[in-house]
N, C-alpha and C positions, 0 to 999 in steps of 0.2 A: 437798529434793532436792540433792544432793552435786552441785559445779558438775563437771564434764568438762572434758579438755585439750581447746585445741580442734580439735587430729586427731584426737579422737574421737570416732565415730558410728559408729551400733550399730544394726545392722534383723537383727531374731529373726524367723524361720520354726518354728512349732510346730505339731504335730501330731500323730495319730496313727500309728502305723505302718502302711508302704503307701500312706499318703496324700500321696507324692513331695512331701517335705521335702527331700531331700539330691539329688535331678534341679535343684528348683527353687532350690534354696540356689548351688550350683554354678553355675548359668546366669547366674544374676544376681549373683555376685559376679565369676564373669568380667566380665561387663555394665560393672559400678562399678569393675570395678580394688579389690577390698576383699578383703581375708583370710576367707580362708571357717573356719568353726571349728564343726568338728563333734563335737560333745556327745558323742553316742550312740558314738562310739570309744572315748571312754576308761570307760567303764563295760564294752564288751565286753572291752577290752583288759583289765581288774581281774580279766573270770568267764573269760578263756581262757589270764591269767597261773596262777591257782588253778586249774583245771582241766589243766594242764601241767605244774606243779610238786604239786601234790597230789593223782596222778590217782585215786592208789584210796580219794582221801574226800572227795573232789570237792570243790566251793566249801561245801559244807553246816557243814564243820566251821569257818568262819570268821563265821557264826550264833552258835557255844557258846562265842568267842571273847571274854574281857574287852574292853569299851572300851580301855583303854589297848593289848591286846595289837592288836586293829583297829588302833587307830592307827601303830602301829610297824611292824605288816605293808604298811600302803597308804605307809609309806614305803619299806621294801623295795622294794614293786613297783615305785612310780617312779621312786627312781634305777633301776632297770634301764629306764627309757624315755628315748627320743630323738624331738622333736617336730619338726618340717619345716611351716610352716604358709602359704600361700601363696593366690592366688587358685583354685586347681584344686584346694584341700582341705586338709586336718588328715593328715598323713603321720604312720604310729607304725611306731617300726623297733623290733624286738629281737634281739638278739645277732646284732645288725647286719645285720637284714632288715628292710625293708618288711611289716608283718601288712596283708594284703590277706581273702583269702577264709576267713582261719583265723579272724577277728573275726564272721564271718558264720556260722560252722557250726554242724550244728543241735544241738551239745550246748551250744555259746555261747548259741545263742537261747533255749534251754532253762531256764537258769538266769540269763538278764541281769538281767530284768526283777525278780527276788528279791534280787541285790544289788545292784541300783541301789536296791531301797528301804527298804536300809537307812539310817539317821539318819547316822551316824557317815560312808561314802563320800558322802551327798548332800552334805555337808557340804565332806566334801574337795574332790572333784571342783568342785563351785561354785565354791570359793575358787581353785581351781587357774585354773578359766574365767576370772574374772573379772581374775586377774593377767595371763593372757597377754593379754586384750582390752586392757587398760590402755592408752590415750592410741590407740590403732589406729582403724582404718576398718574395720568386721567385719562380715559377715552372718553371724548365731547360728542354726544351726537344732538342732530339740531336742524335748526335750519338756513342758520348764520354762523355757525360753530367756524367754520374757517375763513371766511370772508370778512367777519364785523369782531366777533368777539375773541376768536385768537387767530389774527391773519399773519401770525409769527408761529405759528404749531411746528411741532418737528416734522409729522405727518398728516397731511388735509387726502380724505377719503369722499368720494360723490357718486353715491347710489343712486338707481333711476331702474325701472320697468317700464312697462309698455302699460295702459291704460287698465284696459281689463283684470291684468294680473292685481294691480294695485286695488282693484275694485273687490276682486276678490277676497282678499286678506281681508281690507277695512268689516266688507261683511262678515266674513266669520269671527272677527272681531266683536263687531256691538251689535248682531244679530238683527239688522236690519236687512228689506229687500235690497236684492241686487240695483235695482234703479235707484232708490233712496240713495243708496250708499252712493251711487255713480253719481250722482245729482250734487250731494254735499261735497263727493272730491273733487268735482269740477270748482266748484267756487270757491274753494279750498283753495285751489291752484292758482285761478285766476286772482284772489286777492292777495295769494303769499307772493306771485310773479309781479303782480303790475302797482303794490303799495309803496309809495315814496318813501318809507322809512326799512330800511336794509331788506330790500324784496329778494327773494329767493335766485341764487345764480348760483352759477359754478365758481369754489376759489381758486383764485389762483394758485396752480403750482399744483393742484387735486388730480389724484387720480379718477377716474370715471370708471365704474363698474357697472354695466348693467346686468343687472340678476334677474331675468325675466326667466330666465333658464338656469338659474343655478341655487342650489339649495342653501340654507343660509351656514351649514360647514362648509361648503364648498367656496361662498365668499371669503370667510375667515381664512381658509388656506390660504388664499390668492393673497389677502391681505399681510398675512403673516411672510409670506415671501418676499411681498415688498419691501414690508418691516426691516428683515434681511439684508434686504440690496440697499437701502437707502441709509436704516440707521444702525445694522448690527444685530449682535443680539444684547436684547435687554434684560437688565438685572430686574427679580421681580423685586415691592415692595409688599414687608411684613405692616408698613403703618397702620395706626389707625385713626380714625378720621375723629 
């Protein structure tokens, strides 16, 4: 195990989609005063940069792409990004916007989950996590956050609900019908469970929380209590990112 600065400490939230990872990441990083750093941005931020710059061949054509040619493009992409990372979230500006509901839309959702699993961006993306967490105070939520990209965390968290509830949330989310929305979590799940490159599991050594019944202060207590038992109380940080 690679020793840590010691301002750093790392509590990963993972889950499913819908299964209020980024309610609950939020809350309790507010809580601790810690950099909140959300995963699932910068993979939409990759399928709605190629989706805007290559709209009539959509992300598909970045598939037939050599490796080396991948890699030169996912450097393109990111210098065109600006990060803002704070306890109220993961900020990604482009051409000097905040991307809010444009990382959410449903030709983004459409196609995330396909290139996030590719080999070549899990790779990047990781690396890039793992530089900006460096020596910080962060709560990671994600969907590999404790299994692939810090499976040394001080605290690994594993959110899950029942079906419907998840289905729920996503609709009032992006305002689509209740079967759309069911339709898109379905394959959602099946391609984050069964893609050969870090598919969705439980980490080891994760607590499991199901919130199908419980409100998202009500996970954060439970959460904070473990915090408690496991690591103490923690010092908050004034940094800034």
């Amino acid at each position: 195990m690679k020793e840590k600065s010691q301002k750093e400490l790392i509590i990963t939230i993972d889950g499913p989609a819908g299964s209020g990872k980024t309610t609950t990441a939020k809350i309790l990083a507010e809580r601790l005063n810690f950099f909140l750093l959300e995963s699932g941005k910068f993979y939409r931020f990759i399928t709605y940069w190629l989706l805007t710059n290559f709209p009539k061949r959509a992300p598909n054509f970045f598939f037939q792409e050599k490796e080396e040619n991948q890699k030169k493009l996912l450097e393109e992409i990111f210098k065109s990004l600006q990060i803002k990372c704070s306890i109220t979230g993961t900020e990604l500006w482009y051409q000097n916007r905040e991307l809010k509901e444009e990382l959410r839309s449903v030709e983004v959702e459409k196609f995330v989950s396909r290139i996030a699993s590719q080999k070549i961006v899990r790779e990047w993306v990781n690396n890039f996590l793992r530089f900006l967490a460096k020596g910080k105070k962060i709560v990671a939520e994600g969907r590999d956050m404790g299994s692939v990209v810090f499976p040394n965390a001080d605290l690994k968290i594993f959110l899950t609900a029942k079906e419907e509830i998840r289905t729920q949330r996503r609709h009032l989310e992006q305002g689509l019908s209740k079967e759309k929305v069911q339709e898109l979590l379905k394959k959602r799940d099946e391609l984050d469970s069964k893609r050969e490159i870090a598919p969705l599991q439980i980490p080891e050594g994760a607590y499991i929380i199901d919130n199908t019944d419980k409100s998202p202060t009500e996970v954060v207590n439970l959460i904070q209590k473990i915090i408690e038992e496991k690591i103490g109380k923690i010092g908050l940080t004034d940094e800034k990112w």
